[in-house]
N, C-alpha and C positions, 0 to 999 in steps of 0.2 A: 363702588363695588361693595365697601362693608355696608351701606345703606341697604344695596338690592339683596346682600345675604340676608342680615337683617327684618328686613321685609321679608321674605321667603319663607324663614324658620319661623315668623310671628304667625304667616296665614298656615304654614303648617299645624302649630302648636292651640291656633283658632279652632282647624278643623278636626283635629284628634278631640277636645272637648265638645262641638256642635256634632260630632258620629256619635253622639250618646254610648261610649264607653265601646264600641266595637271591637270585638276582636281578630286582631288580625292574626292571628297563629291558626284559626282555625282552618286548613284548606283542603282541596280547592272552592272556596264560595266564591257567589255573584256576587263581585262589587259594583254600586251603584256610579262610580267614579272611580275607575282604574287608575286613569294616569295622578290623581289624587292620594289613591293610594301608594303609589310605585314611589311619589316626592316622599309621604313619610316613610315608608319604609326604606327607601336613601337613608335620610336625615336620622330617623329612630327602629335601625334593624334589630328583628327583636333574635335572639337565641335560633327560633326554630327558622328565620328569614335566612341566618347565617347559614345553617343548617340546611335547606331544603338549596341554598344557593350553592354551599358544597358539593351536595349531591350532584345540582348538574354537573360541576364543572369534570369531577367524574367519569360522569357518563361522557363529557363532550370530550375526556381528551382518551375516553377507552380504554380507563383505569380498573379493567375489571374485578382485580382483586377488593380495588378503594371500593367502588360500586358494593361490592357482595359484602361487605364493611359497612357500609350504609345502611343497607338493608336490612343486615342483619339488629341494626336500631332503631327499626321500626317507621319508617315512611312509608307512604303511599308510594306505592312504584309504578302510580301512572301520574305524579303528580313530582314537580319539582323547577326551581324558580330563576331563569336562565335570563340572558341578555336581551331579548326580541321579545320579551312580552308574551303574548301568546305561544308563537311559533313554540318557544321553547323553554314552554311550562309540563313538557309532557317529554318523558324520558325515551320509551321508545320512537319519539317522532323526532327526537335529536341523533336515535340512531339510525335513521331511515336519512337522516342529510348528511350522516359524515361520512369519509372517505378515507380508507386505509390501501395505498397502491401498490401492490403486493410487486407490481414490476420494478418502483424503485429497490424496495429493500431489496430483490435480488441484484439490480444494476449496484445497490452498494456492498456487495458480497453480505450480506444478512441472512440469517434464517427466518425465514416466516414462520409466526407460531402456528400451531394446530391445536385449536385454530384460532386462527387470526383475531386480533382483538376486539374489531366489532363485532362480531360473532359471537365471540365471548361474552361481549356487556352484553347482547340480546339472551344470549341465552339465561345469563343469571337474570333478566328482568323478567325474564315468561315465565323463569322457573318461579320468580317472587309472584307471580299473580297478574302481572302487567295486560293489562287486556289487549288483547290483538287486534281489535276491533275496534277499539276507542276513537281513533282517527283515521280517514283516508290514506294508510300508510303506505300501499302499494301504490298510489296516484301520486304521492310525493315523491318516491322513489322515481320515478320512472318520469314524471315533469322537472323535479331539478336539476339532473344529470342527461343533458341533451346535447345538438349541436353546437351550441354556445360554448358548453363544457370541452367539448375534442376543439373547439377554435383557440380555445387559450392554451390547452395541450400542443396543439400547432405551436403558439406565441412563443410559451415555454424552448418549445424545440430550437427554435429561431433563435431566442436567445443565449440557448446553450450552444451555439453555432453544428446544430446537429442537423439531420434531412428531415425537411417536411415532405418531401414527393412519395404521394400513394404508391410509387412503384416501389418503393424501394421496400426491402425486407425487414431491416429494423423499426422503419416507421409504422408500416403494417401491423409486425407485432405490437408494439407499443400501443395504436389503436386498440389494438383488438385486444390487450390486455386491460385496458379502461374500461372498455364497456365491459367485458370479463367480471371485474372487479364490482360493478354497477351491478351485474346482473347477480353474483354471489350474494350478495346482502339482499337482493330482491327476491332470490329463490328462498332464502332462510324464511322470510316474512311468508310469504305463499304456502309452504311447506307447515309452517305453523299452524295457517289454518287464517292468516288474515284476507280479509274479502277481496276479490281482484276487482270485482263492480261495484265499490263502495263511491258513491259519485265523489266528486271533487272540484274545485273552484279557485280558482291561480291568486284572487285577488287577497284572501284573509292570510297567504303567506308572501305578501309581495310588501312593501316598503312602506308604502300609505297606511296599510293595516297596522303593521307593527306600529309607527308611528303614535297613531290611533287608540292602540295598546286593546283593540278587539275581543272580546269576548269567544268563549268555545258556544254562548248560544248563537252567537252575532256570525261568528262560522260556518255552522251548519244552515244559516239559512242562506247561506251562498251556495253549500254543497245541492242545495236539493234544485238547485239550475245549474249545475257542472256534467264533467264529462266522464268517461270510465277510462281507465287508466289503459287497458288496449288499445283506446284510440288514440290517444295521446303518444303511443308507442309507434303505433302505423303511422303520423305525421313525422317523425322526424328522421324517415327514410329509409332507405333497404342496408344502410351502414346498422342499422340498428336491429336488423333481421331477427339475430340472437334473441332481443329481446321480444320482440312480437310473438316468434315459434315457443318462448320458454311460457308467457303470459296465456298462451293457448292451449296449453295443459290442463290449465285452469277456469276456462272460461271460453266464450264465444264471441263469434263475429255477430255485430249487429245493423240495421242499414247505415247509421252514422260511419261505419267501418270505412263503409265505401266514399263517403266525401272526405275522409281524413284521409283517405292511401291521396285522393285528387289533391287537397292539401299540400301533401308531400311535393307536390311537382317531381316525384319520383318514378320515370316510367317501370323501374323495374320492380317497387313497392307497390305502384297501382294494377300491374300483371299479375302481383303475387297473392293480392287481394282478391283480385276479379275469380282466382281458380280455385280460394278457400271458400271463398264463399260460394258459386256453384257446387262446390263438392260437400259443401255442409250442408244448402238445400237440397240435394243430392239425398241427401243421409236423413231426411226431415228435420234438420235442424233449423233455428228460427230466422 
């Protein structure tokens, strides 16, 4: 074990001399070898490494006051150095994954703030400059938080020996306050002005990638054969309604529209598809 540390810290302290003196404080640059970089900056975290890793954690736990603290010291506030590499080197794309359950804290007699804390860290991040547009952030919202997510909410219930049957009143709510929840952080992002058809591509935030430790250019050339984020909304069914009618505020149906409602295997998603879209070509819509 002391051998392979050993060795580790050697081909480290190799490659910090064969990078001809690089600096790694300055970000975000293209590194030529990420995961290269990721072991020294382990091994040898400089000041501003400590510092931009601050920052996320921050933003990830919805410290908005820490956040506006941070800022106020001058970082890049679309830039900051998180656990997944990629994924979460970018502040408001850490706010587009998290999740504040506004139905717990009421089931714990709590007050919600107003507003609520990721809200808050988005709003001090746009207010710092954060570009809205930086990342497919409306296509993340709306593919992380899907039927997977309400089946572990199911889990959750189960374990808490409480009802999972759709009929019942309190489970209904409780759904409907998740996706609620999902859908608040996604109207703030919209409302902003972030793109709802910014393409997007499942793979550069999915496991292998991180792994990988993926570039933001190595990302977008995935996004430019992705999908738009409506359609991704019409797949995962007419439980998710809310979210399709809120996305179409902003945006339109397209013919992809129509194989993602089939997708669905949802007949009453695929009915509700077939009559917007008539009614948009209707209106000369595309």
């Amino acid at each position: 074990m002391k051998k392979a540390l050993f060795y580790i810290c050697y081909l480290s302290l190799f490659s910090i001399i064969s990078c001809g003196g690089k600096d790694f404080d300055n970000e975000p640059a293209e590194m030529e070898n990420e995961q290269e970089v990721d072991i020294l900056r382990l091994l040898f975290p400089s000041k501003k490494d400590k510092f931009n890793r601050g920052f996320y954690y921050a933003v990830y736990r919805r410290d908005y006051p820490l956040v506006e603290s941070f800022l106020e010291r001058g970082p890049n506030p679309d830039f900051c150095r998180g656990k997944a590499g990629w994924v979460d080197s970018n502040p408001l794309n850490v706010v587009a994954r998290s999740f504040y359950y506004t139905y717990y804290t009421l089931r714990l007699d709590e007050t919600i703030p107003n507003p609520p804390p990721d809200i808050a860290t988005f709003n001090v991040l746009v207010k710092a400059g954060a570009d809205i547009n930086e990342r497919p952030y409306i296509w993340e919202r709306v593919s992380m938080w899907d039927n997977k997510s309400l089946e572990s909410e199911k889990e959750q219930r189960e374990l808490n020996n409480e009802s999972v049957d759709e009929n019942d009143a309190d489970f209904r709510y409780h759904m409907q306050s998740f996706i609620a929840d999902v859908n608040r952080v996604l109207e703030v992002f919209l409302e902003a002005g972030a793109d709802p058809d910014k393409l997007s591509h499942p793979y550069p935030f999915g496991y292998e990638a991180v792994q990988k430790r993926i570039t933001d250019k190595e990302a977008k050339e995935y996004f430019l054969n992705g999908t738009r984020a409506i359609n991704e909304a019409i797949k995962k069914g007419v439980f998710w309604e809310s979210q399709v009618d809120l996305l179409l505020k902003y945006t339109e149906l397209d013919e992809n529209s129509l194989k993602a409602a089939e997708e669905s295997n949802d007949q009453a998603m695929i009915d509700k598809i077939n009559v917007l879209w008539n009614e948009q070509i209707a209106k000369g819509g595309h």
